[in-house]
C-alpha positions, -999 to 999 in steps of 0.1 A, spaced: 90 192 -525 80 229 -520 50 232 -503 41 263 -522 36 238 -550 1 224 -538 -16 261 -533 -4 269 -570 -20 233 -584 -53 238 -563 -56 273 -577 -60 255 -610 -80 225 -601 -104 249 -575 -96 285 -594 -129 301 -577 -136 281 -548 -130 301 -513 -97 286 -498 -105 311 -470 -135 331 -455 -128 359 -428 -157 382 -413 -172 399 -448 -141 388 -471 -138 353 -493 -104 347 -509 -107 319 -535 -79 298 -543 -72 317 -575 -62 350 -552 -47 330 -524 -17 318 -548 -17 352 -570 -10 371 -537 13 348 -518 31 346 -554 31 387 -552 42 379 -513 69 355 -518 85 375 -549 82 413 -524 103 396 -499 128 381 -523 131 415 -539 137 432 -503 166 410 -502 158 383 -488 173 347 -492 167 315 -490 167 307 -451 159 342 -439 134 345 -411 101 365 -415 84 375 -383 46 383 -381 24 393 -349 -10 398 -355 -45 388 -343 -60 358 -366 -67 374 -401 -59 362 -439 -23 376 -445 -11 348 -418 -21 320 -442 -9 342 -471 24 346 -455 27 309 -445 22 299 -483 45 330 -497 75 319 -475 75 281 -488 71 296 -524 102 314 -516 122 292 -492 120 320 -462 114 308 -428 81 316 -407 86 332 -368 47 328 -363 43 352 -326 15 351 -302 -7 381 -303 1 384 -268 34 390 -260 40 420 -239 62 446 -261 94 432 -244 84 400 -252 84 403 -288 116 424 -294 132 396 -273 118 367 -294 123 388 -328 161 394 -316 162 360 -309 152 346 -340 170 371 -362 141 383 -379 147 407 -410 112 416 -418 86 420 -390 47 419 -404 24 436 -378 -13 441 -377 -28 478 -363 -33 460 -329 2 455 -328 17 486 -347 34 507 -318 48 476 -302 66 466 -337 76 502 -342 93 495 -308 109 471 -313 125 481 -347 140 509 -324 159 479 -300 168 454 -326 193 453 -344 184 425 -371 152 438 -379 153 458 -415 118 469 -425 80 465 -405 54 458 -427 20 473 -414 -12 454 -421 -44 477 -425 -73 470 -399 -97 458 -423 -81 433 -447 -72 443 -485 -70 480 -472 -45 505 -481 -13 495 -462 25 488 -465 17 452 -472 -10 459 -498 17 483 -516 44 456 -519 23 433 -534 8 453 -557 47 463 -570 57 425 -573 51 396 -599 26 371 -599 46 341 -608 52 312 -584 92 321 -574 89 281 -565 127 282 -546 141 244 -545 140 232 -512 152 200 -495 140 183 -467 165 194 -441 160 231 -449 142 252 -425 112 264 -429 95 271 -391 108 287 -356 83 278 -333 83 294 -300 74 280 -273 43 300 -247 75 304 -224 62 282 -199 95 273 -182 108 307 -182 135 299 -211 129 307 -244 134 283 -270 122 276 -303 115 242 -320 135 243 -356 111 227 -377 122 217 -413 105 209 -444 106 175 -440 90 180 -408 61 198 -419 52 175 -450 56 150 -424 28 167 -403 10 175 -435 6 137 -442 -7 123 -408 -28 151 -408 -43 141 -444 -39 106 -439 -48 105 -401 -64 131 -383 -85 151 -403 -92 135 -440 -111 162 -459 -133 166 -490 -128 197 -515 -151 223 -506 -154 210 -469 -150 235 -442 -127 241 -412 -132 268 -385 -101 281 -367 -109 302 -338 -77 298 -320 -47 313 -328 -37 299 -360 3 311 -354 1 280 -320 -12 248 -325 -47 255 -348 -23 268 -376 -12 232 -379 -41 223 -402 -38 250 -422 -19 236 -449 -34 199 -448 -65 212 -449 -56 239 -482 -38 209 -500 -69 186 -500 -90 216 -514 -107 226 -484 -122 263 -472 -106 276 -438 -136 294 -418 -113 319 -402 -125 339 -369 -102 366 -355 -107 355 -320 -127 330 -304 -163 344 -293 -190 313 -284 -219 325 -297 -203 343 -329 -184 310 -337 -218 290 -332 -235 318 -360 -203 312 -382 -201 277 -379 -242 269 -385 -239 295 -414 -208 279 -440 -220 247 -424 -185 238 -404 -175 202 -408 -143 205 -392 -128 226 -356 -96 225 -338 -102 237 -304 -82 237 -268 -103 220 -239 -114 256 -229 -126 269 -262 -149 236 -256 -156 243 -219 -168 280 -231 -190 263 -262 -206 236 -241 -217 259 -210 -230 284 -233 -270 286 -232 -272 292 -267 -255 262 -281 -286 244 -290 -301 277 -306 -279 266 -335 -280 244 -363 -241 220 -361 -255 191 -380 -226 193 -402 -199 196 -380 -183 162 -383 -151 163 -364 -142 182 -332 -101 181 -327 -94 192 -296 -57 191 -277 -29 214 -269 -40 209 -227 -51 178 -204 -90 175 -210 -108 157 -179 -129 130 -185 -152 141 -166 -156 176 -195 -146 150 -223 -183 132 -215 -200 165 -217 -186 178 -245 -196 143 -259 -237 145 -250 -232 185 -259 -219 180 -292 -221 146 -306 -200 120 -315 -173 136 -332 -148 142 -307 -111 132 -315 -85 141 -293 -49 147 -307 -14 150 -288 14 165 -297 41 191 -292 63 220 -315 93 192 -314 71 170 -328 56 192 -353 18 189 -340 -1 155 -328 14 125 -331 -6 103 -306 -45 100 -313 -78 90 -297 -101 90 -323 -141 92 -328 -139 56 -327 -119 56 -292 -145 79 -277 -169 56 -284 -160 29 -272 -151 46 -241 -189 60 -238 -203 24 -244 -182 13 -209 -145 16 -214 -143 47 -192 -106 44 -187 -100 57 -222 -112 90 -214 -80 92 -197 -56 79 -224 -49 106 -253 -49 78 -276 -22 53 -297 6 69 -317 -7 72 -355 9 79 -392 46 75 -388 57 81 -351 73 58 -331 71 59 -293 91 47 -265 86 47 -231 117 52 -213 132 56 -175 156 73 -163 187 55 -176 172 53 -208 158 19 -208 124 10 -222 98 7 -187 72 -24 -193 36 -23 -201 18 -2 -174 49 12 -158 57 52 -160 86 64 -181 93 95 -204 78 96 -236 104 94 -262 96 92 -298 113 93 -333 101 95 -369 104 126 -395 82 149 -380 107 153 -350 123 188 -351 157 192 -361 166 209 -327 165 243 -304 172 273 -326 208 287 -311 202 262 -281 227 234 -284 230 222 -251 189 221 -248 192 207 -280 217 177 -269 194 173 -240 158 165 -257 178 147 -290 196 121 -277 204 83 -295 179 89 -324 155 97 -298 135 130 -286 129 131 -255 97 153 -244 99 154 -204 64 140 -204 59 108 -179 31 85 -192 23 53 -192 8 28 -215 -17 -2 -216 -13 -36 -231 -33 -20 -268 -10 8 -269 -32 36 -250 -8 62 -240 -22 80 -206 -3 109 -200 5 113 -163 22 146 -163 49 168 -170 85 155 -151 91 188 -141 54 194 -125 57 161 -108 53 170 -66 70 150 -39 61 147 -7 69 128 18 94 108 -7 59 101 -24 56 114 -62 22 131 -66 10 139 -103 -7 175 -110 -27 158 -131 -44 132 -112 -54 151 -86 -71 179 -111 -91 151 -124 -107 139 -92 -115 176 -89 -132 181 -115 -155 149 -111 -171 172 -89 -203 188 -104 -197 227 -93 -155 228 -105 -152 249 -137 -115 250 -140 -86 235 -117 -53 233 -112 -29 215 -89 9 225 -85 34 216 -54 41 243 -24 72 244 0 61 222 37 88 228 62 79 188 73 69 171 36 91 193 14 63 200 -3 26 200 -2 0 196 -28 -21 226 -36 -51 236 -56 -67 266 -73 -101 261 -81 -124 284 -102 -164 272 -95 -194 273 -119 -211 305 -115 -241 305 -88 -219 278 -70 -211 281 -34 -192 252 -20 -163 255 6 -129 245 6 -134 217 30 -159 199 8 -134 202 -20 -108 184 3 -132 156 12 -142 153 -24 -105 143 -32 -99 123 -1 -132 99 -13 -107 93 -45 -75 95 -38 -49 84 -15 -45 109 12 -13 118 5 -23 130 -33 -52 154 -16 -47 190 -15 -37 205 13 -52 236 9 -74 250 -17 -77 286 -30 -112 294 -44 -101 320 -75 -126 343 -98 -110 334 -127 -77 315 -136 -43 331 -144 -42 318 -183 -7 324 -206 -3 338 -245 -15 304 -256 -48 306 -235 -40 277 -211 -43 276 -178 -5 288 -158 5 267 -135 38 289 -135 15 319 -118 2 303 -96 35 279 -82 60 305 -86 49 331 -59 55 304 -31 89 296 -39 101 333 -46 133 341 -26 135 302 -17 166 279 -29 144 244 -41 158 216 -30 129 194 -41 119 193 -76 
């Protein structure tokens, strides 16, 4: 099935309903197929063939969705980038992916002129115009093209999505989704995570190329209207939201840190906000019960990854509830595998561990990507016996509550002891004046290495570093307590707007040769 399908079908059953709303502009369903139609056919008439990648870079704005529709319509293959990569950054990942066509908005136009110059694949940039619909090389190649659906045939092994990863390790890699995958995600999405009503709403304020792009599509095909924001501002998504009466949000746990500390959440009307997704980063219980008296009980908490081609494990509204009526250890679970992902937890030899033991998360099913793009020993690595393998340690209960413990390669030992990043940020933030923390391990000439913390406060708060110590020691063993704490401004934060542990580890082990990982 050709995805492209659904958006031609829903233009008939919901010809003039919005399928998208963005600052002054409302595209109905009607225009959203006639222009990715005019899309899809452009491309195909630049040259373009089934399995060709497109490349876009551009700040959250209507021709992304448009794009994403046009390139299943014509079997091309989406290299969604993050607004933020440095200029270097994106001719690398553009070179990499052997983009033909690069789409660019006017934030990004000098950076995609650049890189045209320095690589070697890259045939044509298309320039979007500031204001949407506006005079511009994308405008002009629409209006030259047909209308008709070019509706390529496409099997489920084909590709249709190169999804980089925020570059987090240093090495970059994208996750080869297919288009099995992605109507994989589409139904557990539908069928699991976020079921929808036509006409129902769903603001995206995070970047819709990373994880809030996910719903995009589920949410089109069950006749929904995507609220989209360009960037994410609290008290502008709070107008937007109360205003088209929101029912749906994806957000990362700082999105919902900024919403819930704003003074002028309550100003505003939410009463139809029915769901609140949140994922993509560890949420502390502590925030979770907040976020939970701030906004209701709507919170549903997803997990997932690129390789698995978005959530696959859920906590659900249900889940939080029963965690707020006394079951307080959920908070720390991201929930039970849903829809049709199985999950294995395995050690080191590659044997299932038993119930409440740590081992890797493995899991299977046919939202699993098909591999790394160009990367076949990474590949080999993460896909191995039917099983991917997502170097996340976790652990699970005797109901099937999976509670992440942390990233293998994150894990810090000292003293022969394994201390997880994770659980030491937690006990952090049970303390009332933490805004944002994060733990990562440092060299120690006796332990190997030593835990340390960065620690951003709420404003007004003045605590010292030694309360913060004792803090931990009152919850942890004393081995897992930092050993020092730095007292930041703000965080370091990467493309994706997540906290980087990588900043802040990596200038302690410059010009050193680890021997302890």
């Amino acid at each position: 099935m050709n995805q492209g399908r659904f958006i031609s079908r829903n233009a008939v059953y919901w010809r003039d309903q919005p399928a998208i709303r963005f600052k002054h502009h409302s595209i109905t369903y009607h225009e959203l197929d006639t222009r990715s139609n005019r899309l899809a056919n452009a491309l195909l008439g630049l040259g373009l063939s089934k399995g060709d990648r497109v490349a876009i870079q551009a700040w959250n704005r209507p021709e992304i969705i448009e794009l994403e529709c046009a390139l299943y319509k014509a079997g091309l293959v989406k290299v969604a980038l993050n607004a933020r990569l440095a200029p270097s950054e994106l001719a690398e990942t553009v070179g990499n992916a052997q983009a033909r066509i690069l789409i660019a908005d006017a934030a990004h136009h000098d950076a995609a002129h650049e890189a045209c110059r320095h690589v070697d694949c890259l045939e044509r940039l298309v320039n979007l115009a500031a204001d949407y619909g506006a005079p511009s090389d994308y405008e002009t190649l629409l209006a030259a093209a047909a209308s008709h659906n070019p509706d390529i045939d496409m099997q489920a092994d084909d590709l249709a999505v190169l999804h980089f990863t925020s570059g987090s390790t240093g090495k970059l890699k994208a996750a080869m989704q297919t288009v099995g995958n992605r109507l994989a995600s589409l139904r557990k999405v539908v069928m699991g995570r976020m079921r929808a009503q036509p006409g129902e709403v769903l603001a995206l304020a995070g970047p819709v190329t990373h994880a809030s792009g996910m719903f995009m599509q589920p949410f089109l095909f069950q006749g929904g209207t995507i609220l989209l924001h360009e960037k994410f501002d609290p008290e502008a998504f709070l107008e937007s939201a109360q205003r088209h009466r929101a029912a749906f949000t994806f957000m990362v746990p700082t999105m919902i840190n900024m919403l819930i500390t704003h003074p002028a959440l309550h100003h505003y009307d939410l009463s139809a906000l029915r769901q609140v997704s949140y994922g993509g980063a560890p949420m502390a219980p502590a925030r979770i019960q907040q976020a939970w008296e701030a906004l209701g009980p709507i919170l549903s908490q997803g997990y997932g990854a690129g390789e698995t081609t978005g959530g696959m494990v859920m906590l659900d509204k249900l889940d939080h509830a029963r965690a707020m009526r006394g079951d307080q250890q959920l908070l720390m679970s991201c929930g039970r595998a849903f829809g049709e992902t199985e999950l294995c937890l395995r050690d080191d030899a590659g044997e299932p561990v038993a119930t409440g033991e740590i081992g890797e998360i493995t899991v299977r099913g046919p939202d699993i990507f098909a591999g790394y793009w160009r990367e076949p020993t990474l590949t080999a690595n993460a896909l191995r016996d039917g099983w991917c393998h997502t170097g996340d340690l976790a652990r699970m209960d005797e109901e099937g509550f999976l509670y992440i413990v942390d990233r293998k390669k994150d894990m810090i030992i000292s003293g022969g002891f394994n201390v997880y990043p994770t659980e030491v940020e937690q006990a952090l933030y049970q303390h009332p004046e933490v805004y944002e923390a994060c733990v990562f391990g440092v060299p120690d000439d006796v332990w190997g290495e030593s835990v340390k913390a960065a620690v951003v406060l709420r404003p007004g708060a003045q605590i010292s570093e030694e309360v913060l110590v004792a803090h931990c020691k009152a919850l942890l063993a004393d081995f897992k307590k930092p050993r020092s704490i730095d007292l930041l401004g703000e965080m370091p934060k990467n493309a994706n707007g997540k906290i980087s542990r990588k900043a802040l580890k990596d200038p302690y082990w410059e010009g050193r040769e680890r021997l302890v990982i």
